[in-house]
N, C-alpha and C positions, 0 to 999 in steps of 0.2 A: 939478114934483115931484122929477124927479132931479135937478136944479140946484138943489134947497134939499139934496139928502140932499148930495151931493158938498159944499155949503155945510157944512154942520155935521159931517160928517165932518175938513173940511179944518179946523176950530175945535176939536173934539175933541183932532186931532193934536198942533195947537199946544199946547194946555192941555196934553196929556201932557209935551211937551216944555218947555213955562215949568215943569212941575212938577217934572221928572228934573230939570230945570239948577237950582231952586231947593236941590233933597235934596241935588246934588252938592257947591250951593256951601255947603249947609249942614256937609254931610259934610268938605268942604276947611276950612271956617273952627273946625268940633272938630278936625281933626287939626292945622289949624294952631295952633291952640287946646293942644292937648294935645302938638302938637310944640313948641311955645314954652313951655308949661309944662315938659313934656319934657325941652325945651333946659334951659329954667332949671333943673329941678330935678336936671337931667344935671348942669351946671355947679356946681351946689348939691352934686350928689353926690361929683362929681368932685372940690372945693374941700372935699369934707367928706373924702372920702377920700384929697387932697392932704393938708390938716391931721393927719388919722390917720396918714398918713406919713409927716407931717413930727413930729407927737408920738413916733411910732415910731422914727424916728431919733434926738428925742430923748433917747428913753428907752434903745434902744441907747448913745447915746453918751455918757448918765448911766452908765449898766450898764461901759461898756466904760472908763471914768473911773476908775469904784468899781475896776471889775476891776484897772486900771492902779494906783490907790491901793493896793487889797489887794495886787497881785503887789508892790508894792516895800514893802511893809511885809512881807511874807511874806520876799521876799527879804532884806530889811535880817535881818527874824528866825533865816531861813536861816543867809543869816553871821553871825550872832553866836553861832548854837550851832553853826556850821563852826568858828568860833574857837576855835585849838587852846592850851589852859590852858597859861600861860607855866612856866617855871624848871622844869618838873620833870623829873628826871632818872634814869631807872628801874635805871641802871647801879650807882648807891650806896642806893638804898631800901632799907636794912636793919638789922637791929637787933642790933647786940653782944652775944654769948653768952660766958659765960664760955672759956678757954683750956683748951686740953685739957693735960694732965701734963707734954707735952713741950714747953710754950711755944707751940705753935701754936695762932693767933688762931681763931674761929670768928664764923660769922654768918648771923643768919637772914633768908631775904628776903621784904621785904614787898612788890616790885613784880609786879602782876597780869602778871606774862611764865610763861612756859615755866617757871619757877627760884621760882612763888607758892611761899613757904614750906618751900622749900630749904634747908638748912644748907650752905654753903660752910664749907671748912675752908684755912686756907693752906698750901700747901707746905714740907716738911720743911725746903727750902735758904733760905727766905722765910720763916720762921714768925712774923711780922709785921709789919702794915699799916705801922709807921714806925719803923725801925729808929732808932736814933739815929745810927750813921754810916753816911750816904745814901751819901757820895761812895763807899765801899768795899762796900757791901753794898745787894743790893736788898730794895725792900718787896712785901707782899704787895697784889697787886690785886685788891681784891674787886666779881664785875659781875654785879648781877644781874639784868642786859637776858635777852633772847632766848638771849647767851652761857653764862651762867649754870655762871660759872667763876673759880676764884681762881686766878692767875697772878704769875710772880714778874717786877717790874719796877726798871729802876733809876729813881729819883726824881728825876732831872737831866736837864738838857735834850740831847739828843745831837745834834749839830750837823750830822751827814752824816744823818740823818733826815727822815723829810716833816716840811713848816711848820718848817724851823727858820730862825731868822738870827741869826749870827753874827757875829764880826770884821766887819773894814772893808767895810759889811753883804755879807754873803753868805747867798744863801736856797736853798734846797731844796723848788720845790714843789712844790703838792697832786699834781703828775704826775711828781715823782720829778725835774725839772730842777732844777741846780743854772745859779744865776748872782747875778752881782753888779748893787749899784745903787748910784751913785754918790752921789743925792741931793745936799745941800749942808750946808757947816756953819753951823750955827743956822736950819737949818731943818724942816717938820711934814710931814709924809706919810702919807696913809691907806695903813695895813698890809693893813687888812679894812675894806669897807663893804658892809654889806648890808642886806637891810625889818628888820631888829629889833636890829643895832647896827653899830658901828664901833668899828676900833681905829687910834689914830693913833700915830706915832710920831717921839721929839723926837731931831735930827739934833748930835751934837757933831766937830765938828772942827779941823785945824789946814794950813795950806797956805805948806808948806817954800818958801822963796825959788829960785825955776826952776821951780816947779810950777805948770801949768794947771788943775787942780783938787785941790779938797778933798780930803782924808783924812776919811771918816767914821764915825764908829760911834754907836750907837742908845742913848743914855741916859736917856731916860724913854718909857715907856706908857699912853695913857690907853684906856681901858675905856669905852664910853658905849654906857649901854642904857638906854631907859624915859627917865626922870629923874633919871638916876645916873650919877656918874662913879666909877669904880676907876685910880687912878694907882698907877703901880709907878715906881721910879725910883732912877740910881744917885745918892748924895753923893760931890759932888765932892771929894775929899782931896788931897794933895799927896804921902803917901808910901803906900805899900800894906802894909796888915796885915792877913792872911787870919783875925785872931781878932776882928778889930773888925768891928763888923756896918755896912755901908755901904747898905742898903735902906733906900729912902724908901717907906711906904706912905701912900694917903690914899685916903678914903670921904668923896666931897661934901664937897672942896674942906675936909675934917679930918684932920688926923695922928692915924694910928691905930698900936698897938704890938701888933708880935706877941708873943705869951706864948714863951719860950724851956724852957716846961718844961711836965710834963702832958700832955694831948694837944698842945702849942705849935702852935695854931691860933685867928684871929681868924672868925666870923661875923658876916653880917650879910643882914638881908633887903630887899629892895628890889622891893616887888607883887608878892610872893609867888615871886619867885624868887632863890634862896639862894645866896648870895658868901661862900666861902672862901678864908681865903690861911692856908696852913700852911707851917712852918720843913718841909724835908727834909735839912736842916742845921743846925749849932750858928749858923753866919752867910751870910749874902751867898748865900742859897739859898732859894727858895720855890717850891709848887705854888697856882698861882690857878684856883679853879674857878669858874664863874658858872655856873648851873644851867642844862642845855639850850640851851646856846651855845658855848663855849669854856675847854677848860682847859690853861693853860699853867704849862711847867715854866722856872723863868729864873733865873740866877745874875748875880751880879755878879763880873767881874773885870775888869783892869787891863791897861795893856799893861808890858811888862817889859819891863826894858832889852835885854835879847836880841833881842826882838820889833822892837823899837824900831831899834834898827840893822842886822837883817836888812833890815829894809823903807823904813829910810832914812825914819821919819817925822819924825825932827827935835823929838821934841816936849821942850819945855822941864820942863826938871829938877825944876820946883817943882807939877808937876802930874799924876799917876796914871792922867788919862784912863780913869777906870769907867766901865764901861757895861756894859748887859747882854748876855746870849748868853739868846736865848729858843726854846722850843719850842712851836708851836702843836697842841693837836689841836680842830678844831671839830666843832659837831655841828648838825645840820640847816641847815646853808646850802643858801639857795635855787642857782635855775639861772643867774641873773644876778648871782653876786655880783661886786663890783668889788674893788680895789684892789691893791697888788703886788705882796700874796702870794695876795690874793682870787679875782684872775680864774685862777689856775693851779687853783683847784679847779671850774672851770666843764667841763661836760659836753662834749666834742670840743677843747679848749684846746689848740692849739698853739701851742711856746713861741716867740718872736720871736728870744730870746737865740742868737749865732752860737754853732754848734758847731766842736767841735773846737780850739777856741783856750783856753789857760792864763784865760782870765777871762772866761767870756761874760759879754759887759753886758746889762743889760734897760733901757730909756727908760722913759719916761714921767713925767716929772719936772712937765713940763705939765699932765698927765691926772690927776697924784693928790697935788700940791702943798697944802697946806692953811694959811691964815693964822694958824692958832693952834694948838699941843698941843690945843685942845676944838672949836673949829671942826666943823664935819661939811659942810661946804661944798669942792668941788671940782667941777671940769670930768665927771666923772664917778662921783663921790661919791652912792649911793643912801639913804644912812640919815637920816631926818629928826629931830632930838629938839622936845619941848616947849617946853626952855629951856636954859640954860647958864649952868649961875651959880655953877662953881665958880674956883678962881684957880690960876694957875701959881706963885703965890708960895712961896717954899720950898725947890720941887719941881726947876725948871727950871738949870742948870748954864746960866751965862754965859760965852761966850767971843769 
């Protein structure tokens, strides 16, 4: 009897035990079960939330695309309403009132400065804008910038002044240095280059037998802004007569005439920015203003026989040598501007020309040589134009 109970006990146990190990492997093959689904559906989640991360990225780097798209459209829109409207000039905006009893000119101004709708009056010793004899008497300056004043000035270029050049060229620059540049005969040199134009300038000379170099001086200027050229220029004569008018002017590569009476002044517009060249003289005398860039004052004259054998230049008899004497004054040049009388307007510019010597030289004959009066090409020449399609013909004195 107790060797059957110990029997069936000892079968009980088992049976509990094949049963626990049944439930466990039942319990391991749902976990493996649910761990392999698990896995998979880990892997599932993972790959799904791989893909959501990889759609998220793409959609960021859709997003940051558009973004990149929009900022450079924004910006292109930016600069174009940063871009500052060409030619205008707020120093002359204004409107001609009649004169008051004693011949002084009057003018009201219409530039939005400090001087909105001001009346300027001229000065008693000036009492007007254009006198008829420049060389002896000054005009009235009327400005109605920020200055917002009329001033008496002479109309002529003054040679010992900033931006001038003179005789066998001789410059005075933006810093108040005087020196000379030899340049060569029949040859072009950028005066001024800078982002919105250039001035280049045509070389006339002659080189006396013992002489190492040319004798030069400066007998035409070309003007180039936008798609314009303004040339100024002497005619070559053979004898000198200060009543005959020896200026050549031209607008796009056209001979244009100054009026000698009236207001005696030519206009012209070129994209909206306004080109004047006005007599300050009966002859051989103008003021050229090109709006919000540069206004120069330039005469023509000759060398004289005095002149002539003071300096031992030899030049033959049957030839007057015109050229101009010119005054620069510009307006908004950048902080890079180039050329050789350009870079003396740059911000710290120190002059290379030796001091203390009867003729300081300046170089650069290399650096601002140009193949053509129109040209805008040089070793360090900044101004680019469209195109170039006017002609030296006419214009240019051969020698």
């Amino acid at each position: 009897m107790a060797g059957r109970k110990s029997t069936i006990l000892v079968a009980f146990f088992i049976l509990l035990i094949a049963m626990e190990a049944v439930i466990v492997s039942a319990a391991q093959g749902k976990g493996d079960g649910n761990g392999g689904s698990g896995k998979d559906n880990g892997n599932n989640n993972d790959q799904g939330q791989n893909n959501d991360q990889n759609n998220d990225k793409n959609k960021d780097k859709n997003k940051n695309n558009d973004k990149n798209k929009n900022n450079g459209k924004d910006k292109n829109k930016d600069k174009n309403k940063e871009k500052p409207p060409k030619k205008y000039d707020e120093s002359s905006d204004y409107k001609k009132l009649s004169a008051l009893p004693s011949g002084q000119e009057r003018a009201l101004c219409k530039a939005k400065t400090a001087c909105y709708y001001k009346t300027l009056t001229c000065p008693a010793e000036c009492s007007t804008r254009k006198p008829k004899k420049n060389k002896h008497k000054k005009g009235c300056f009327m400005d109605c910038s920020s200055k917002c004043e009329a001033t008496c000035k002479y109309r002529k270029a003054n040679c010992d002044g900033y931006g001038s050049l003179c005789y066998d060229p001789r410059f005075v620059g933006g810093d108040g240095v005087m020196f000379y540049f030899h340049g060569a005969k029949g040859g072009n040199f950028a005066i001024v280059s800078d982002d919105e134009f250039q001035i280049n300038a045509h070389f006339i000379g002659t080189r006396p037998q013992g002489r190492t170099r040319d004798y030069t001086w400066v007998q035409a200027l070309a003007v180039m802004f936008d798609s314009h050229t303004l040339d100024i220029a002497a005619r070559r004569v053979s004898h000198w007569d200060d009543n005959v008018d020896t200026l050549i002017v031209k607008w796009n590569g056209e001979l244009v005439s100054i009026p000698t009476d009236g207001e005696a002044e030519w206009r012209a517009n070129g994209e909206d920015r306004e080109v004047i060249v006005e007599r300050t003289d009966d002859a051989n005398s103008v003021r050229v203003t090109v709006s919000g860039l540069v206004e120069m004052d330039i005469r023509v004259r000759p060398i004289g026989e005095k002149e002539n054998k003071v300096h031992n230049y030899q030049l033959p008899s049957d030839d007057a040598f015109a050229h101009l004497e010119t005054q620069f004054k510009f307006k908004n040049l950048s902080d890079s501007v180039e050329g050789i009388l350009g870079q003396t307007y740059r911000p710290g510019y120190v002059s290379t020309a030796k001091k203390g010597v009867a003729m300081p030289m300046m170089g650069g004959e290399d650096k601002y040589e140009t193949r053509t009066l129109y040209s805008t090409t040089c070793k360090l020449c900044r101004f680019e134009r469209p195109t170039a399609i006017v002609s030296s013909e006419g214009l240019i004195a051969q020698y």
